[in-house]
N, C-alpha and C positions, 0 to 999 in steps of 0.2 A: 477551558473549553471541555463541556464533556463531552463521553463518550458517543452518543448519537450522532450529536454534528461532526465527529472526526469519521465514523464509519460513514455518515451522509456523502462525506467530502470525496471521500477514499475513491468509496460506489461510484462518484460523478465520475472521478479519473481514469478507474478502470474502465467504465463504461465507454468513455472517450476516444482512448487511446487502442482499446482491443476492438471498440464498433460492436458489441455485441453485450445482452444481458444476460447471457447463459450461463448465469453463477449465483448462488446467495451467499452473499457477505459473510460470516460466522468465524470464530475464533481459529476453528481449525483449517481452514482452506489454506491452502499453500500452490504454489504455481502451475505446477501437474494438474492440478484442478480443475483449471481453469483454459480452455479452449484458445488457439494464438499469444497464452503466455508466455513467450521465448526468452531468452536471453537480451536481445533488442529491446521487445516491449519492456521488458524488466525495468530498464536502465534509464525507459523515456518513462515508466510509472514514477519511479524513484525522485527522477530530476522535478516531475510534476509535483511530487509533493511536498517537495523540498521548496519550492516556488508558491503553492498555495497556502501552506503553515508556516515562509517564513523564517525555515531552519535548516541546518545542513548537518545532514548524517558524517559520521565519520567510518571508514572503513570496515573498523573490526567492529562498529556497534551493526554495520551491515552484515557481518560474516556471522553474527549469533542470532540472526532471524532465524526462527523457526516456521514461524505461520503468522495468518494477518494478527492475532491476539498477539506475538510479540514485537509485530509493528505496531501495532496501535499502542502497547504500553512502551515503545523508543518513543512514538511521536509525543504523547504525554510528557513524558518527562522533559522533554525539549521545549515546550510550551512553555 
């Protein structure tokens, strides 16, 4: 899968889950960023994507996120 249709996917979820478009997608964004990203929303984006790609994160591959660019490059390589 590449990259477009994994940010496409992502964008659907966020969008979804937080009700709002008030963000552009980009390597650097991190949760601060973005408007009703809490801790809750976090963990129901998380479960969401893990459900639309298919794959399950493991723990510590979650604790060395940095930004959506090193979710996109976990969700890759789990692909």
């Amino acid at each position: 899968m590449n990259i477009t249709t994994i940010k496409e996917k992502i964008s659907e979820i966020l969008t979804a889950i937080l009700e709002h478009t008030n963000f552009e997608l980009h390597d650097e964004l991190t949760a601060k960023d973005v408007d009703g990203w809490d801790s809750l929303s976090h963990m129901m984006i998380i479960t969401k994507i893990e459900e639309e790609f298919g794959i399950r994160f493991k723990l510590r591959d979650l604790n060395k996120l940095k930004n959506m660019g090193s979710l996109i490059t976990l969700i890759q390589s789990k692909l």
